[in-house]
C-alpha positions in Angstrom: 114.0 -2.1 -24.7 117.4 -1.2 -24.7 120.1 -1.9 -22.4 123.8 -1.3 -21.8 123.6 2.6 -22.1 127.0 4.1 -20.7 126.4 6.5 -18.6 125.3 10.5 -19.9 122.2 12.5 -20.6 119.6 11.1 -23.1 116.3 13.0 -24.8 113.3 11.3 -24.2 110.3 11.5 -26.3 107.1 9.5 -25.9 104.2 9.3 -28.3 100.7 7.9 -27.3 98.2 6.6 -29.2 96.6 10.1 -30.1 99.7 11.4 -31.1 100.5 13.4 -28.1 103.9 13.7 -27.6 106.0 14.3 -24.3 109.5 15.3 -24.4 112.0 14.4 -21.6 115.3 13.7 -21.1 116.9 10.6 -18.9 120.1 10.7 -16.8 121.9 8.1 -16.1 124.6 8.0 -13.4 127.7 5.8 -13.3 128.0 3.1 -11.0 129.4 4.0 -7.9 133.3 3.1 -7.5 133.9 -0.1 -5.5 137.6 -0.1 -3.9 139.2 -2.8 -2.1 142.5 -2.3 -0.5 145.4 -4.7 0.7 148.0 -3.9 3.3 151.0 -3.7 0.5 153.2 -6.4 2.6 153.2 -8.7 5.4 156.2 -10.2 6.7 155.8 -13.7 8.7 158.6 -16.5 9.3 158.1 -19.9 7.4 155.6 -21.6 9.2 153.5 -18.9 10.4 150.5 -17.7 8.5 148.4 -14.1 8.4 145.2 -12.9 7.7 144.6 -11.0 4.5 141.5 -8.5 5.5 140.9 -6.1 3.0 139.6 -2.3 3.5 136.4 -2.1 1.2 134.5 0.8 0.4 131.2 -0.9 -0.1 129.0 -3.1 1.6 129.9 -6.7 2.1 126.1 -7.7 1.1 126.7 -6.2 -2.1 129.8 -8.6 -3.2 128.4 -11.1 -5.1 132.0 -12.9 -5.9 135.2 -13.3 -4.5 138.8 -14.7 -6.0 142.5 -14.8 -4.8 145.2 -16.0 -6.6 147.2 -17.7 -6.3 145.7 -20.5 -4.0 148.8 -21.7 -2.6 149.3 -21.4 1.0 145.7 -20.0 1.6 142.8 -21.3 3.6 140.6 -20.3 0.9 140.2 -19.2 -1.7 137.0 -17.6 -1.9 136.1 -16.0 1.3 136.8 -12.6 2.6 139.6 -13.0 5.1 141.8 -15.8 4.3 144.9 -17.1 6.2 148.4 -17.1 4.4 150.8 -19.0 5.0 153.2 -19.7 2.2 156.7 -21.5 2.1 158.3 -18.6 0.1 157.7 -15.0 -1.1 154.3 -14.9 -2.7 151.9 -12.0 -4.5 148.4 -12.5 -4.0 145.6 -10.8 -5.6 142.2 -10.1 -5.0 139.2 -9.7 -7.1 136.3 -8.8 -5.6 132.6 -8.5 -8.1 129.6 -6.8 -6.7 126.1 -7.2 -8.0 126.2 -4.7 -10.2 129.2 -6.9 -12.0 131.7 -4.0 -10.7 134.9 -5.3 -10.0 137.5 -4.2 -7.5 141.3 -5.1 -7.7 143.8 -5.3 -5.1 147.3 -7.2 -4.2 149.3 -8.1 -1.2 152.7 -9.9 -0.8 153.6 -11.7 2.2 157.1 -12.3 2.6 158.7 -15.7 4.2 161.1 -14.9 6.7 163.7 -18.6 5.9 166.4 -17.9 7.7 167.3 -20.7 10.3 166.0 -20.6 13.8 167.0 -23.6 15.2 170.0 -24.3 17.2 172.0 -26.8 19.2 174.0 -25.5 22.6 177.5 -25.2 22.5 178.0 -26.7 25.8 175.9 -29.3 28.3 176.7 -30.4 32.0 174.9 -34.1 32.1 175.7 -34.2 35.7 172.5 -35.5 36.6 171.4 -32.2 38.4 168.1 -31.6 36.3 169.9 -28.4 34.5 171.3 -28.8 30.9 171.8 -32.6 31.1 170.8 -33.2 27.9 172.3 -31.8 24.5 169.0 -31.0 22.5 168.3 -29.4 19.3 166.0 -26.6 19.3 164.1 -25.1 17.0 161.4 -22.1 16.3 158.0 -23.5 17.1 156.2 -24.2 14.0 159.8 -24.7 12.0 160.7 -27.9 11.8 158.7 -30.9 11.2 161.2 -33.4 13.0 164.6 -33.8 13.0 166.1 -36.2 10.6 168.9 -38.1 12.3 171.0 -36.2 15.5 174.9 -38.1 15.9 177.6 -37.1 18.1 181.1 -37.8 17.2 184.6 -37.9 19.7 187.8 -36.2 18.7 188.7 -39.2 16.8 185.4 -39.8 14.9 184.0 -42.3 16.6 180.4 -42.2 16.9 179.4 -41.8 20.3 175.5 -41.5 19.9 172.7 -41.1 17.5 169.1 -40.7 17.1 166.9 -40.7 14.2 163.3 -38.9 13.6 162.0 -37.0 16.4 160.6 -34.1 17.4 163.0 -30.9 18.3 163.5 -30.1 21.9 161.6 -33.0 23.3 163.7 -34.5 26.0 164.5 -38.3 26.2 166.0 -37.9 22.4 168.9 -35.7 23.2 172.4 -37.0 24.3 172.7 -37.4 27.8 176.8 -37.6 27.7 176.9 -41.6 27.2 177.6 -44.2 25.2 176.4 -47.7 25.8 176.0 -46.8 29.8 179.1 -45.6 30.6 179.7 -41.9 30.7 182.1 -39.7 28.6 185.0 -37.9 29.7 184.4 -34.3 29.2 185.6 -32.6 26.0 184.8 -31.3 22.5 182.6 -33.6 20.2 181.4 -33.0 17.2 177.3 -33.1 16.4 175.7 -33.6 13.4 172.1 -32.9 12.5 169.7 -32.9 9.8 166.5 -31.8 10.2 163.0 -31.7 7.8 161.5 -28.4 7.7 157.4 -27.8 7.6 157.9 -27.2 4.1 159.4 -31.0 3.3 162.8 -29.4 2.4 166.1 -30.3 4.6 168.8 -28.9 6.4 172.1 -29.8 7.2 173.7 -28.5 10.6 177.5 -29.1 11.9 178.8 -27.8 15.1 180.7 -28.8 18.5 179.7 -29.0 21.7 181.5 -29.2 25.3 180.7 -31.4 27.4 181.2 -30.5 31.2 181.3 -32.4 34.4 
């Protein structure tokens, strides 16, 4: 028996007992071509995720094997269709073996949009009219894991409030324009924040705010 014949045009002879002989020849084909195909980039914002689906040109019964790499940020690493979501910029290949032990190649990068999407208003009215009574800091869903610690400073340093790990934009953690009761004569302060992104790393954010009656 012999196995592992590249592909071409062999003779064939065959002899039987009586000597009779029988002359042939054998063809054998190469296997057919198995392409998989990634989009070339994806762009998504850091904490986001997108599905890799690939373009074959074979039948997904025939794959007997599947591999990315790298695993990070993936929701698997062996199926079809995975979701990525990574913390930075991150090339991702694909190797895909039929069962024929035909392997198709591909690669994807999916870039992290980090730039900062989270904010703090530059002026609030707590006036007790249900609209903008309460300095907040906001952020893009999905962003930040919670914020650090939140302080508010008057023109002479004095801290005037603080709050310390909470969610972004949730009300009741925000500054509602007092300090120990008593409300605060409008003006410029001064707010600090720091905040935890989804990604464990940390931000530090300085600004002023007005504070209107």
């Amino acid at each position: 028996m012999i196995d592992s014949l590249p592909p071409g045009d062999y003779p064939v002879s065959i002899k039987d007992a009586q000597a009779c002989r029988l002359d042939s020849s054998l063809s054998i084909q190469p296997p057919p071509v198995i392409v998989a195909v990634l989009e070339p980039e994806h762009l998504i914002r850091l904490g986001e995720s997108v599905a890799l689906v690939p373009q074959l040109s074979f039948d997904e019964g025939s794959i007997a094997q599947i591999s990315w790499s790298p695993t990070d940020g993936l929701s698997c690493a062996d199926c079809l269709e995975p979701l990525a979501g990574p913390a930075h910029d991150t090339e991702y290949s694909l190797s895909i073996t039929d069962s024929s032990g035909c392997v198709a190649l591909a690669y994807t990068t999916v870039l992290v949009d980090r730039r900062p999407a989270y904010y703090v208003p530059n002026a609030f009215s707590p006036n007790d009219d249900g609209i903008n009574d309460e300095l907040l800091v906001f952020s893009r869903p999905g962003l930040v894991k919670q914020v650090n610690s939140f302080r508010i400073f008057d023109r002479w340093g004095g801290l005037v409030f603080e709050n310390y790990n909470f969610p972004p934009a949730t009300a009741g953690h925000g500054w509602d324009g007092r300090k120990d009761g008593r409300r605060m004569h409008p003006g410029v302060y001064v707010w600090m924040a720091e905040l935890r992104l989804v990604d464990d790393s940390t931000v530090l954010l300085k600004g002023e705010v007005v504070l209107v009656r």
